[in-house]
Structure formats: structure tokens, C-alpha cells
RODO-2510 file (C-alpha; in nm, 4 decimals, decimal comma):
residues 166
     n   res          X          Y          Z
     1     x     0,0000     0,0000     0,0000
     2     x     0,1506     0,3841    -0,1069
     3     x     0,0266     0,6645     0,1455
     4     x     0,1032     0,7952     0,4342
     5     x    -0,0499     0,7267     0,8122
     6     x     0,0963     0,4125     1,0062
     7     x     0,0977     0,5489     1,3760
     8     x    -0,1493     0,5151     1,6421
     9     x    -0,2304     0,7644     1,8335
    10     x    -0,3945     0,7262     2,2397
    11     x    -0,4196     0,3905     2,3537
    12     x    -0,4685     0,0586     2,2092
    13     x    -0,5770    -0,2452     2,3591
    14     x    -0,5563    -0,6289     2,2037
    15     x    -0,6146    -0,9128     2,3618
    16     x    -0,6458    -0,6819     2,7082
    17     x    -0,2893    -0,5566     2,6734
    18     x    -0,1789    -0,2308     2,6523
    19     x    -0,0146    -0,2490     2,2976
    20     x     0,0571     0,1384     2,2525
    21     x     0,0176     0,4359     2,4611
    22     x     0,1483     0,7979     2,3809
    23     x    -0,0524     0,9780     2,6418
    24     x     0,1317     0,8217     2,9454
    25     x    -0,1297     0,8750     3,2709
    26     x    -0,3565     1,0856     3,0490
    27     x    -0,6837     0,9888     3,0375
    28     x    -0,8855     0,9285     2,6735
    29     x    -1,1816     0,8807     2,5200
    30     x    -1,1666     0,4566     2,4564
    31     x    -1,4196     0,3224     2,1956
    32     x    -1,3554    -0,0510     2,2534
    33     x    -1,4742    -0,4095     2,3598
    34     x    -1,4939    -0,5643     2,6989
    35     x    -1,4573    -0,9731     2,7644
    36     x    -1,8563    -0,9676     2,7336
    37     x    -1,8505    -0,8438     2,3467
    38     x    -2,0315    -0,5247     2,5222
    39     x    -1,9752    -0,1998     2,3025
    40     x    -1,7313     0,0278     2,6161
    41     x    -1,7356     0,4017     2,5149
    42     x    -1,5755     0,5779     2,8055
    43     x    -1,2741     0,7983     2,9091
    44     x    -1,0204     0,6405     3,0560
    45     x    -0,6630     0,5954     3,1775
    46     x    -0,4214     0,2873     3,1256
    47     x    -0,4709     0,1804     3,5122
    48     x    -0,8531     0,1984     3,4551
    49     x    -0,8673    -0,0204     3,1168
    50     x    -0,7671    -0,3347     3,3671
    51     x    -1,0379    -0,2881     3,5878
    52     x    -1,3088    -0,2029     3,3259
    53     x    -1,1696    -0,5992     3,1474
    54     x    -1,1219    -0,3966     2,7905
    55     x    -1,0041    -0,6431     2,5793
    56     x    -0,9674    -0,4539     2,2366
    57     x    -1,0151    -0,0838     2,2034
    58     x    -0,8191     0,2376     2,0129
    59     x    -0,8714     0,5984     2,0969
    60     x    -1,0751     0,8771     1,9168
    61     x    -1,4063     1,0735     1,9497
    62     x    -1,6548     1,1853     1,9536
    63     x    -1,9007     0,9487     2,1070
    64     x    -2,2353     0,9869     1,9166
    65     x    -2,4727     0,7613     2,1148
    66     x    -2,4283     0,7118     2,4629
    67     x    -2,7285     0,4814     2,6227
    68     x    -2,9305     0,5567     2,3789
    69     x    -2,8807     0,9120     2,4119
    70     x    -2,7976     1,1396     2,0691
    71     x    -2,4833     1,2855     2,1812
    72     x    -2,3894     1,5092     1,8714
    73     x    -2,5466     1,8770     1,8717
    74     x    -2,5773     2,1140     1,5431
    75     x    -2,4478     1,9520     1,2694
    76     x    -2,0797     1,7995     1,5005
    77     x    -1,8993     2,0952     1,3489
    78     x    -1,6752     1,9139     1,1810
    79     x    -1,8251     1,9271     0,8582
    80     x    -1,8560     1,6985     0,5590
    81     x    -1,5857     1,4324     0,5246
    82     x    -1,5690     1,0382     0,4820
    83     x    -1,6716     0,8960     0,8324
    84     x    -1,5788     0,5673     0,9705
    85     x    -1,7883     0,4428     1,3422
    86     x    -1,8846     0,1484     1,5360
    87     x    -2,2020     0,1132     1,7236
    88     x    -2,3941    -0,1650     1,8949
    89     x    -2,8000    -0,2655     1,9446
    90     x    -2,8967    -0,3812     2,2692
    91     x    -2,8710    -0,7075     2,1693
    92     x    -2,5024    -0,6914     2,1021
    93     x    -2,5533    -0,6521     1,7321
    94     x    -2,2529    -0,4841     1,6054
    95     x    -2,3124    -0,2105     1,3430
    96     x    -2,0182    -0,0540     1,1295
    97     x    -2,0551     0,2097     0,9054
    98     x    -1,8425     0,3621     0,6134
    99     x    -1,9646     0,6546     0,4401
   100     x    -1,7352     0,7618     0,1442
   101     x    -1,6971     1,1552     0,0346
   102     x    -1,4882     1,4137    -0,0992
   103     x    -1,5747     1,2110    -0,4336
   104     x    -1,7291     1,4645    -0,6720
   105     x    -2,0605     1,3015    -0,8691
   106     x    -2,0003     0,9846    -0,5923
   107     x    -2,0213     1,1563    -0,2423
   108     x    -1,9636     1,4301    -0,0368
   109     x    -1,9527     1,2840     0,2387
   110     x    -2,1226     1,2848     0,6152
   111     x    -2,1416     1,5556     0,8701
   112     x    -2,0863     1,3660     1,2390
   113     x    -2,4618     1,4149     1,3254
   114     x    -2,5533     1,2224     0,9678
   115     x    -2,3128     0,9311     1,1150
   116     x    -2,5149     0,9511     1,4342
   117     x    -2,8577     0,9308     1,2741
   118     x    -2,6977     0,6465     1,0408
   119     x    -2,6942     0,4573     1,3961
   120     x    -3,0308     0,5963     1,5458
   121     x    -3,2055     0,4301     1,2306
   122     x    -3,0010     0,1185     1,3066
   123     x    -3,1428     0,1031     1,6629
   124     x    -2,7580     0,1337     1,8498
   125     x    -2,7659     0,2198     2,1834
   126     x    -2,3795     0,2901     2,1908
   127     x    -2,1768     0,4417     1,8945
   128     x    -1,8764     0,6488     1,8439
   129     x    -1,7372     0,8419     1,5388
   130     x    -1,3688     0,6671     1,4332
   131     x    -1,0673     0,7540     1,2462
   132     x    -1,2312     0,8809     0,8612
   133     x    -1,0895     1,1340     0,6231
   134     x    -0,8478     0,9452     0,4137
   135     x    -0,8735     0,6302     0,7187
   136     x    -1,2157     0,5288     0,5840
   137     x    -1,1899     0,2198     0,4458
   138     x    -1,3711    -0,1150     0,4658
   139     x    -1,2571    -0,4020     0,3474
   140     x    -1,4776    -0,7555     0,2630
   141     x    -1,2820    -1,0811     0,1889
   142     x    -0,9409    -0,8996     0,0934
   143     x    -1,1671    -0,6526    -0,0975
   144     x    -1,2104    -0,3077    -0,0659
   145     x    -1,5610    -0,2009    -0,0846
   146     x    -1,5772     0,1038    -0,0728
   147     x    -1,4263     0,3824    -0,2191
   148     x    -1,1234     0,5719    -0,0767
   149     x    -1,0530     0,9230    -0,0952
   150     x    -0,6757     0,9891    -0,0897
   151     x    -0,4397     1,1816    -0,3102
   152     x    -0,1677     0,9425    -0,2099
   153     x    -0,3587     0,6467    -0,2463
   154     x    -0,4240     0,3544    -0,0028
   155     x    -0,2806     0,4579     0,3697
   156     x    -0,1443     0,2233     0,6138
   157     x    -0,4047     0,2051     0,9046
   158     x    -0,2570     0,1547     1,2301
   159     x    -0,5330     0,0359     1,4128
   160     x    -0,8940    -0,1284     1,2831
   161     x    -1,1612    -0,3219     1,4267
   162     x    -1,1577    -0,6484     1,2443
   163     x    -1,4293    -0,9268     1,2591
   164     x    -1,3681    -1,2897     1,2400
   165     x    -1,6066    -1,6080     1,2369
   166     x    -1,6121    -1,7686     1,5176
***
């Protein structure tokens, strides 16, 4: 893959260890998975991620549902880009979404409150905003579906939330 990218930046978590951390102490805003497959979106520091049992998580923001509660006021002010997020039903459905943009004729793209009512109409009761811009990508049996927006081409993502059969 060309492009740029490659670093992660907060915490991550796999397999419930602490497998990079550039804030030290600092807390952050985790979007990540506990040992029940429960949806975790909470700030948090690397002493507290033990005790909570996250077992994969990165860090970004914003939230966008929290209990079932629309989080996202106006239209996120952050304006229209290509989004990535995660979300889960209170059934433990997991929901990912991808929404391409900056694609003239294609897409525009997704302002953070479309993301968020892109998970209201999916019934989550959790769901945070990811990595997007030129990090939106989602990829189906070694396929990329959808389609990327980056001058550079393909970046190398440093962190991703992949799903496996079980």
C-alpha cells in the first residue's frame, strides 16, 4: 500500500494488553470491547482499562450515542468528510458504518450528526465516530468495498476493528 499514516495515536488495547500508549497517565476517550462483546465508550486511563476488562479498544471521538442518548449537537462541526464508526444494538448486534466523500458526482460525504442518525435508524444504543478522512476504508474478503478518498492512495491504518467467524 503507497500513502502515508501508520501510527497510532492514544491507547490501544488487544487481547487486554496495553499495545501502545502515547498519552502516558492521560486519560482518553476509549471506543472498545470488553470480555462480554459489550460496546465500552468511556474515558479512561491505562490503570482503569484493567479494571473495566477492555479487551480490544483504540482511541478517538466523539461518542455519538451514549445509552441511547444522541450525543452530537448542530451539525458535530466538523463538517462533511468520509466517516468511519462502530455502534452496537442492545442485543449486542454490532453495526459498522463507512460513508465515502470528498468524491465529486459519488459523495460528499457525512457531517458527524448524519453518522449519528446512520446509527439511530439502526437502533444502536452505543456508537462512536472513528478515524475517517483518508482512514475510511472497509474491506470484505481482501476486498475493498468502498471507495477511498486519498491523493496518495491507499494509507497504512494503524489500528482497525476487524471481525472474524467464530
Amino acid at each position: 500500500a503507497q500513502g502515508n499514516g501508520a501510527f497510532p495515536e492514544g491507547i490501544t488495547v488487544l487481547d487486554g494488553q496495553i499495545i501502545h500508549n502515547s498519552l502516558g497517565m492521560k486519560r482518553a476517550n476509549i471506543i472498545g470491547f470488553n470480555s462480554k462483546g459489550r460496546l465500552v465508550l468511556k474515558e479512561l486511563s491505562v490503570s482503569q482499562i484493567e479494571s473495566e476488562d477492555i479487551q480490544h479498544a483504540v482511541s478517538f471521538l466523539p461518542n455519538l450515542i451514549l445509552q441511547g442518548q444522541p450525543q452530537i449537537s448542530g451539525d458535530g462541526g466538523w463538517g462533511l468528510a468520509p466517516r468511519t464508526g462502530i455502534g452496537q444494538k442492545a442485543d449486542g448486534t454490532v453495526i459498522l458504518v463507512v460513508i465515502d466523500g470528498r468524491i465529486p458526482g459519488w459523495s460528499a460525504g457525512a457531517t458527524l450528526r448524519d453518522l449519528m442518525n446512520v446509527f439511530i435508524e439502526y437502533g444502536a444504543e452505543n456508537a462512536a465516530n472513528l478515524d475517517g478522512g483518508s482512514s475510511t476504508e472497509m474491506i470484505y474478503n481482501g476486498q475493498i468495498i468502498n471507495r477511498l478518498w486519498n491523493v496518495f492512495g491507499e494509507r497504512y491504518i494503524p489500528t482497525a476493528f476487524i471481525v472474524m467467524p467464530r
